[in-house]
N, C-alpha and C positions, 0 to 999 in steps of 0.2 A: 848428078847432084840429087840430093837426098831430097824429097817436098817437104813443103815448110808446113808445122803440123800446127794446126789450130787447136786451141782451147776451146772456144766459141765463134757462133756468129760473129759479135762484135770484133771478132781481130782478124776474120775474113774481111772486112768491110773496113778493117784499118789497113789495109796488107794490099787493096785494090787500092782505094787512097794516095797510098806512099806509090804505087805503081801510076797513076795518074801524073805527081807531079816530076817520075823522070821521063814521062811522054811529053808534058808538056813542056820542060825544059828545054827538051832535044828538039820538039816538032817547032816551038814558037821564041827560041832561041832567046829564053828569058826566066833570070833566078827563080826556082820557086823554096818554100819553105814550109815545113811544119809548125805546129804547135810543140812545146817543150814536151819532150819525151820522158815516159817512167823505165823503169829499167830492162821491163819486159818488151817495149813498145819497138824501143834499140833496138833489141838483138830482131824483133821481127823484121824493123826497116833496114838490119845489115843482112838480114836471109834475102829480102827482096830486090834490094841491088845485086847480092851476088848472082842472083838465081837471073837476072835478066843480063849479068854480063857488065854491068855500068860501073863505072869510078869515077865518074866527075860529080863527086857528092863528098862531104866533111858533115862533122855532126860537132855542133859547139854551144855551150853555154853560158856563156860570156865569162870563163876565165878559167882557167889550167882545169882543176882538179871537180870542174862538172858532175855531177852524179845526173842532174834534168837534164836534157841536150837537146836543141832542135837540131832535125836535118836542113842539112841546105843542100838543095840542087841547082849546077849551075849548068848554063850550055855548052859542047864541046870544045873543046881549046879555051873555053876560060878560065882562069887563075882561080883558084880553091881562095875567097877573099874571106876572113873573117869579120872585117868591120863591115860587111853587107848584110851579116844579120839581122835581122828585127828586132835586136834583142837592147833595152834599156835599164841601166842597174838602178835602185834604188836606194840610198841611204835613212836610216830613221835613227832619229838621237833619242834618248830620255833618259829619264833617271836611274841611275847605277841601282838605287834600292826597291826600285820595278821590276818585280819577276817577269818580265815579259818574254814568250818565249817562242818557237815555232809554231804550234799549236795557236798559239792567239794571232801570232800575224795573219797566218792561212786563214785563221775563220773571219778575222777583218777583213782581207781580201774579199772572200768568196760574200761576204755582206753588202761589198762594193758591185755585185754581180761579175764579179770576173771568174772566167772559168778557169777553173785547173790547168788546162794545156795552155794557158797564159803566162804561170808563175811557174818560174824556172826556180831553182835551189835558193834556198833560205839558211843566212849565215849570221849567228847570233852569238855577241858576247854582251856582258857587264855594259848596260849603258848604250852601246850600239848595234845596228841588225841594217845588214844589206840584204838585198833579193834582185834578183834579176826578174822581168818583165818583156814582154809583148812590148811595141812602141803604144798600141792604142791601150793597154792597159797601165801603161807608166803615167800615159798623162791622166786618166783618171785618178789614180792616186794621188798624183802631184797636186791636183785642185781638191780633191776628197776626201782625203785620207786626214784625220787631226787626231783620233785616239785610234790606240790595241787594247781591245777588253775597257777596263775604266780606268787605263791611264793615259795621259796625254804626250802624243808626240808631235817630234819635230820632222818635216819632212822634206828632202833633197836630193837633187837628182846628181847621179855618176859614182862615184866612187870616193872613200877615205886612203888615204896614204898607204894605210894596210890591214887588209882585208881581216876577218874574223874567221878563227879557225875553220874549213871547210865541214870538218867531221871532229868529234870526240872518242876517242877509243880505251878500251880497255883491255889489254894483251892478258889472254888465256893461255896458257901455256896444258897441253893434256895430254895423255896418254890414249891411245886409242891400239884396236887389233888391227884395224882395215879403216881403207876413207870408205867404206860405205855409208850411207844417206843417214843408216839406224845407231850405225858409231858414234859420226857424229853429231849429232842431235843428242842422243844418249850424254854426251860429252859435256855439249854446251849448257844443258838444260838440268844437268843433273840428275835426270829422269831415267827409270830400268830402259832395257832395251826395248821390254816389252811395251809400257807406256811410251815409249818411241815411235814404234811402230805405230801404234793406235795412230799419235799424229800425225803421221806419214800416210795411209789410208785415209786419215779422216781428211785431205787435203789443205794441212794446217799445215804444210813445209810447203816451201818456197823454194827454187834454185834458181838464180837470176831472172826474176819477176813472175816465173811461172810454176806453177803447183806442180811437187814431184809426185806419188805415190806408191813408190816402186823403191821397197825399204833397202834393195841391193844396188841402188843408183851411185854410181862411183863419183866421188865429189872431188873435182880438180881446183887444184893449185888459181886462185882468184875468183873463184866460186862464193855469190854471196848469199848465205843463207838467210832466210826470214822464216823466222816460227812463232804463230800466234800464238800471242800470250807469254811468249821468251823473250823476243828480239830478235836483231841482225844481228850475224857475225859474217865475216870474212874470214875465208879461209885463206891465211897466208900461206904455208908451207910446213913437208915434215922435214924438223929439226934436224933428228938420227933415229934408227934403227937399234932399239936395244938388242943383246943379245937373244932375247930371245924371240924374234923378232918382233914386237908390238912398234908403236912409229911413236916418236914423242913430236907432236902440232903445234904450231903457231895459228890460233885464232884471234880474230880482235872482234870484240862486242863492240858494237857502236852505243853511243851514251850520249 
């Protein structure tokens, strides 16, 4: 098995971490759990189970289509349980004509001193906005929370009948020669190849949470790009193979 390659310090000391709580899992026969996971933190903590052999762990964020995820470790022969997570949704009502949007709830949050690996995925429409939460960050909000920015909210705990769309997309349909890294970047952004490139070097691309720089990095099928100063996009899939063979792609920009 291939080692799991670090960016930095910091995700050695996240990578012993996640390996601490399937020791203590196993030695003290008792759940443990992370803080909400970003997209890079995932793939670290599924390299660190693999690598040590373990599968009694799930990774969830309190509903289907999670992008933040905590891990959960549970002891051997126990049921992979979901509703054991820590995890508490939050509801916020306000006014349909309040731009309120992700960006303000987060900086509300964090004004409330709760830390990032606390607040799990933030889901906003017209009027309403759920997030999911830590339990000890849920009830701070619950007693603390009255405005986002300078409008005022209503604040409730669990869930509405039906959720607010997870993600917003915008389907790119493009033409490329090859998935390499400088394609499609090239693609998404509008940009020459050679300005492509430059952001590829300069550590401005992203392939599921970790910075590429290697402009002939081949970009698979759910691969999700992040380019400073662009956006995400998802690479869905190639369409067809024109004649002469370039690929015709399904990407979706997030919005």
């Amino acid at each position: 098995m291939k080692p799991i390659k670090f960016q930095d310090k910091q995700e050695k000391i996240f990578a012993a971490h996640i390996g601490d709580l399937f020791e203590i899992a196993n030695e003290k026969y008792t759940a443990k759990f992370s803080g909400f996971l970003d997209l890079r933190e995932y793939h670290i903590a599924q390299q660190v189970a693999c690598a040590g052999g373990y599968d009694n762990f799930l990774f969830w964020g309190g509903y289907a289509q999670a992008e933040r995820m905590m891990l959960g470790v549970f002891p051997p022969y126990d049921p992979l349980a979901q509703e054991q997570f820590p995890i508490s949704p939050v509801t916020l009502h306000f006014r349909k004509e309040d731009p309120v949007g992700h960006r303000d709830i987060l900086g509300s949050l964090m004004g409330l001193e709760i830390k990032r690996e606390a607040v799990g995925d933030i889901l906003v429409e017209e009027g309403t906005a759920v997030f999911f939460l830590t339990n000890t960050a849920s009830a701070t909000v619950l007693s603390e929370l009255k405005k986002v920015g300078r409008w005022g909210v209503k604040v409730s705990e669990g869930l509405p009948q039906i959720l607010p769309a997870a993600y917003k997309y915008v389907d790119l349909y493009l033409n490329v020669s090859s998935l390499r890294l400088d394609c499609l970047t090239s693609a998404v952004t509008g940009q020459s190849r050679e300005k492509s490139a430059q952001l590829i070097k300069g550590g401005l691309v992203s392939v599921g949470g970790a910075p590429v720089e290697q402009v002939s990095y081949m970009v698979e099928k759910g691969d999700i790009l992040s380019i400073r100063g662009f956006g995400k996009y998802l690479f869905v899939q190639v369409e067809k193979v024109t004649k002469k063979g370039r690929l015709q792609i399904l990407c979706k920009k997030y919005s």
